[in-house]
C-alpha positions in Angstrom: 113.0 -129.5 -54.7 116.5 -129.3 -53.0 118.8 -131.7 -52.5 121.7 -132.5 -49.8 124.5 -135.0 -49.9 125.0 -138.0 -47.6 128.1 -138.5 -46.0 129.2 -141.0 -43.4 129.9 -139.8 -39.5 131.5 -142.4 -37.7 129.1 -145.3 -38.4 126.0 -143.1 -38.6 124.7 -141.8 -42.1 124.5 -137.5 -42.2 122.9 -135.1 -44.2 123.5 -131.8 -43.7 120.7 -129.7 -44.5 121.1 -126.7 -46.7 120.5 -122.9 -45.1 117.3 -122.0 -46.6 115.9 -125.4 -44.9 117.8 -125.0 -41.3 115.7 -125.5 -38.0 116.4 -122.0 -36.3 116.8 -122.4 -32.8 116.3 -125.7 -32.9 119.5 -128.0 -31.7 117.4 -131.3 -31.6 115.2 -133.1 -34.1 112.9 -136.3 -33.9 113.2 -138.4 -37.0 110.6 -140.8 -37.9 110.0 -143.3 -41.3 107.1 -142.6 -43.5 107.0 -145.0 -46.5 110.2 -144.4 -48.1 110.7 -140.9 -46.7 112.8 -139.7 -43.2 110.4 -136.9 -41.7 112.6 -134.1 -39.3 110.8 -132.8 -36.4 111.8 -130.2 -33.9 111.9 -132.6 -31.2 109.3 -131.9 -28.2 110.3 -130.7 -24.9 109.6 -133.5 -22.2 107.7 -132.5 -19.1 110.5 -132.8 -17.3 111.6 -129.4 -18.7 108.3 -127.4 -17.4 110.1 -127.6 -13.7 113.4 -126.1 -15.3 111.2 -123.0 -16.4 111.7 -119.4 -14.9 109.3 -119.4 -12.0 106.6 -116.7 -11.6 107.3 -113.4 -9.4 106.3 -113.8 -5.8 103.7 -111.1 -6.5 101.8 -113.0 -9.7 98.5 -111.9 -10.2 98.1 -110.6 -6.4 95.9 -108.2 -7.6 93.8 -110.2 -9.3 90.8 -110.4 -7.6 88.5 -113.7 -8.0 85.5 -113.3 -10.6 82.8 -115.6 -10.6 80.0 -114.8 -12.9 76.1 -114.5 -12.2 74.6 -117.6 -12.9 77.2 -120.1 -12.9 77.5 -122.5 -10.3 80.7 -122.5 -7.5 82.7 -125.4 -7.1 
C-alpha cells in the first residue's frame, strides 16, 4: 500500500497523490467519508455540461431511413 504526506494549504489539509495513483485527465475529484477512510472520485459532469457539448452536423443521420419492424406496434 502507498503512502503520501499531508501538508497544510492555507487552512485546508493536502495530500498530494503519488504518480502511479494520479487521476489522468481528471482536474476535479468528489471526496466523500466512509468510516475512517476519504474515498477520491472523478467528480461527475453536471447536466448542465451536455448543452456545452459539440452539436451534431446539420446532416446527422439524414440518410437514415426509419425502420419499424413486422409485428411491433407504432406509436
Amino acid at each position: 500500500m502507498k503512502t503520501a504526506a499531508l501538508f497544510t494549504n492555507g487552512r485546508s489539509q493536502a495530500v498530494r497523490i503519488p504518480k502511479e495513483l494520479e487521476f489522468e485527465g481528471v482536474a476535479e475529484v468528489e471526496i466523500s467519508r466512509e468510516g475512517d477512510a476519504l474515498v477520491l472520485r472523478p467528480a461527475r459532469k453536471s447536466w448542465a455540461s451536455f448543452a456545452d457539448a459539440p452539436k451534431a452536423d446539420a446532416d446527422f443521420m439524414q440518410e437514415r431511413s426509419d425502420i419499424v419492424e413486422d409485428g411491433r406496434v407504432v406509436l
